[in-house]
C-alpha positions in Angstrom: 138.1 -5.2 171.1 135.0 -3.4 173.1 133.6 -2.9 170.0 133.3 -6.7 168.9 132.3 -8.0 172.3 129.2 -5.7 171.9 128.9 -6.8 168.4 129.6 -10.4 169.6 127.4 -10.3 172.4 124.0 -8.3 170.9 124.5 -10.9 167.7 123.9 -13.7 170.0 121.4 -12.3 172.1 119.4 -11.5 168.4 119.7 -15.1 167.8 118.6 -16.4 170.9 115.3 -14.2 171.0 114.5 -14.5 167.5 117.0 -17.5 165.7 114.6 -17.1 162.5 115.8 -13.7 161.7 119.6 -14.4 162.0 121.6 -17.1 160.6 125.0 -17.3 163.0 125.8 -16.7 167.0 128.8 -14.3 165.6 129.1 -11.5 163.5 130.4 -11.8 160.1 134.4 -11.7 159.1 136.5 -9.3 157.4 137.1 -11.9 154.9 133.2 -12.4 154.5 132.7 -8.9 153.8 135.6 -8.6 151.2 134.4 -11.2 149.6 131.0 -9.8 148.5 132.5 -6.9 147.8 135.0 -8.1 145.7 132.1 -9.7 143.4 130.5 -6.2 142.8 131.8 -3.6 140.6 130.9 -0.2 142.7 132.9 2.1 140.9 129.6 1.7 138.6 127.1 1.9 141.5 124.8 4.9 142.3 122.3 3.3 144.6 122.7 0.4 146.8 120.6 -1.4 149.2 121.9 -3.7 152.3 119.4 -5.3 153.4 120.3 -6.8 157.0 123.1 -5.2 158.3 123.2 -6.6 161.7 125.8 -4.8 163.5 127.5 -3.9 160.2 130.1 -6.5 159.6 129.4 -6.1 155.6 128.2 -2.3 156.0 131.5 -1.1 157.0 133.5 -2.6 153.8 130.7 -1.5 151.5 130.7 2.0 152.6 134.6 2.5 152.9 134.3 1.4 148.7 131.3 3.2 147.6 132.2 5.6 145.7 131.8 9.5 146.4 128.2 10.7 145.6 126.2 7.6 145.6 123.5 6.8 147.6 123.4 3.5 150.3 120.3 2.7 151.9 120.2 -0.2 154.9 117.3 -2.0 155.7 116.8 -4.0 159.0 113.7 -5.1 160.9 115.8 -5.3 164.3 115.5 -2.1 166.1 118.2 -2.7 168.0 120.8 -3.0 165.0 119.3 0.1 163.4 119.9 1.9 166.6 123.6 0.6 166.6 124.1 1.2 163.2 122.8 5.1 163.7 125.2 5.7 166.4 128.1 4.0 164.8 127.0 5.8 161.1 125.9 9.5 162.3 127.0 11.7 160.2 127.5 9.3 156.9 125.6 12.3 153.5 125.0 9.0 151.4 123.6 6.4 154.0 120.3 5.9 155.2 119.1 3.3 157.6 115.3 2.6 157.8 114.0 -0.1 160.4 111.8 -2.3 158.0 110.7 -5.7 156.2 112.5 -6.5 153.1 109.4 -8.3 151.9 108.6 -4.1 151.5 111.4 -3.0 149.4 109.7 -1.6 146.7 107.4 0.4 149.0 110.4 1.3 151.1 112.6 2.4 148.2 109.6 4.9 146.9 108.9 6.4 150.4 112.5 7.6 150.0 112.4 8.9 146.3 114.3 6.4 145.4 113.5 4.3 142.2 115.5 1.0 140.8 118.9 0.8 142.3 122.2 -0.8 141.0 122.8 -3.0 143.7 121.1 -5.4 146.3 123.6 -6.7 149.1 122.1 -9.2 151.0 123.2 -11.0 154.6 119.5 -12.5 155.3 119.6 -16.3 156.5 116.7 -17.0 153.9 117.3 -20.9 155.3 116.0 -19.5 158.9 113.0 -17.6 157.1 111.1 -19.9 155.0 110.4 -20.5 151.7 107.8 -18.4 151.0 109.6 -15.2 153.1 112.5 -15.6 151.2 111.0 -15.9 148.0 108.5 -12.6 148.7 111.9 -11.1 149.3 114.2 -11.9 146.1 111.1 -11.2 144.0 111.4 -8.0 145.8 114.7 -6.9 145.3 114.8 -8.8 141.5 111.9 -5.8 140.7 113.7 -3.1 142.5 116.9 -3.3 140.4 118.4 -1.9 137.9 118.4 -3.2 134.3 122.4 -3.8 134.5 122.0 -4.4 138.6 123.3 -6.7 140.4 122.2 -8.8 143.7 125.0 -10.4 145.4 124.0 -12.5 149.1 126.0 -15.0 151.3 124.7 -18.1 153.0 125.8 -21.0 155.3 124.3 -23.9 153.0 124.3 -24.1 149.1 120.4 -25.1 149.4 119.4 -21.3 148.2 121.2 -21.5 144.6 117.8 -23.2 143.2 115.3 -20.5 144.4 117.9 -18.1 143.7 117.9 -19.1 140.0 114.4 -18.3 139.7 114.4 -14.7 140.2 118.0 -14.3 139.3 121.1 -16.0 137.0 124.1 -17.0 139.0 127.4 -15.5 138.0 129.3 -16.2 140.5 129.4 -18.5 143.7 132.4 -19.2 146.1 133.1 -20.6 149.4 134.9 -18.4 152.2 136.2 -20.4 154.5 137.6 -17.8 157.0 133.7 -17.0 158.4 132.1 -18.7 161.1 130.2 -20.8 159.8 131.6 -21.0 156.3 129.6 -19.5 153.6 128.2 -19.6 149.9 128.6 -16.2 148.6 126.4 -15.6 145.1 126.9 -13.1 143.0 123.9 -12.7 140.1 122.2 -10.5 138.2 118.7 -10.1 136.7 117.5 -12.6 134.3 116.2 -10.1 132.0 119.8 -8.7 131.1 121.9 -12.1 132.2 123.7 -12.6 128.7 124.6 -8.7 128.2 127.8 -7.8 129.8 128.4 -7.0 133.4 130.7 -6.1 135.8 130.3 -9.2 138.0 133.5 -11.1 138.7 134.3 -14.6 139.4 135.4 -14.4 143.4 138.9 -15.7 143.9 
């Protein structure tokens, strides 16, 4: 309970500082985060990349699946949630959280050795950012992944799928209601490889 009051509390002191870099007053649900999960496949993952965490509402159900030996990297420009995610994460082999601007995931991704990765995870409220932030950011992570990789994000309005569609194809999309606010939760892949088969699953 201490732990979600903190949570609670530093997720709507984030919004009221800076309400373009976060999209609710509360933390994301259980239900939110087993959703997006649910529309990956990560016993065929190596490398992932969350790109902000937050507090880690989605970054605890996508580490306790992650399979043994890959590799998850978070990426948040709040130092306060990368210093909250450190403390709460110490001592994770496969995680690394780096305080940065998705615009610079590339660039971020090579600093660390790391080349294309099989999954993108994304809980940025592109609606709050601005069209031509968000779109410097999905072209970003649509060149950082995989050939067979997969980008899979949640919003609080359906008003992304368009821009979405230009960098990615749609797979999947579903509504879960049990979040505050409700939210859009797209599951996709990159256009170069959208007719071959995948592991992306219709959410339930």
């Amino acid at each position: 309970m201490a732990r979600s009051l903190k949570d609670i509390l530093h997720t709507m002191g984030h919004f009221i500082r800076s309400p373009q870099q976060i999209g609710a007053v509360v933390p994301s649900s259980r239900f939110l985060a087993r959703r997006m999960m649910d529309t990956l496949d990560l016993r065929r993952t190596q490398t992932i990349v969350e790109l902000g965490a937050g507090t880690g509402a989605i970054t605890t159900e996508l580490l306790n699946r992650t399979p043994p030996g890959s590799k998850v990297m978070i990426i948040d420009a709040n130092p306060a949630a990368v210093s909250i995610l450190k403390q709460r994460l110490a001592g994770r082999e496969n995680l690394l959280i780096v305080e940065g601007d998705a615009r610079e995931l590339q660039t971020i991704l090579k600093q660390h050795n790391l080349g294309r990765v099989d999954a993108v995870v994304s809980s940025l409220p592109y609606a709050s950012l601005g069209e031509s932030i968000t779109r410097s950011i999905l072209a970003a992570a649509a060149e950082s992944l995989a050939p067979d990789g997969h980008f899979v994000a949640f919003q609080y309005t359906p008003l992304l799928r368009s821009t979405l569609e230009t960098y990615f194809e749609i797979q999947s999309s579903s509504v879960e209601l049990r979040n505050f606010p409700p939210a859009v939760v797209y599951g996709c892949v990159s256009r170069k490889t959208a007719h071959s088969p995948t592991s992306l699953k219709e959410s339930a």
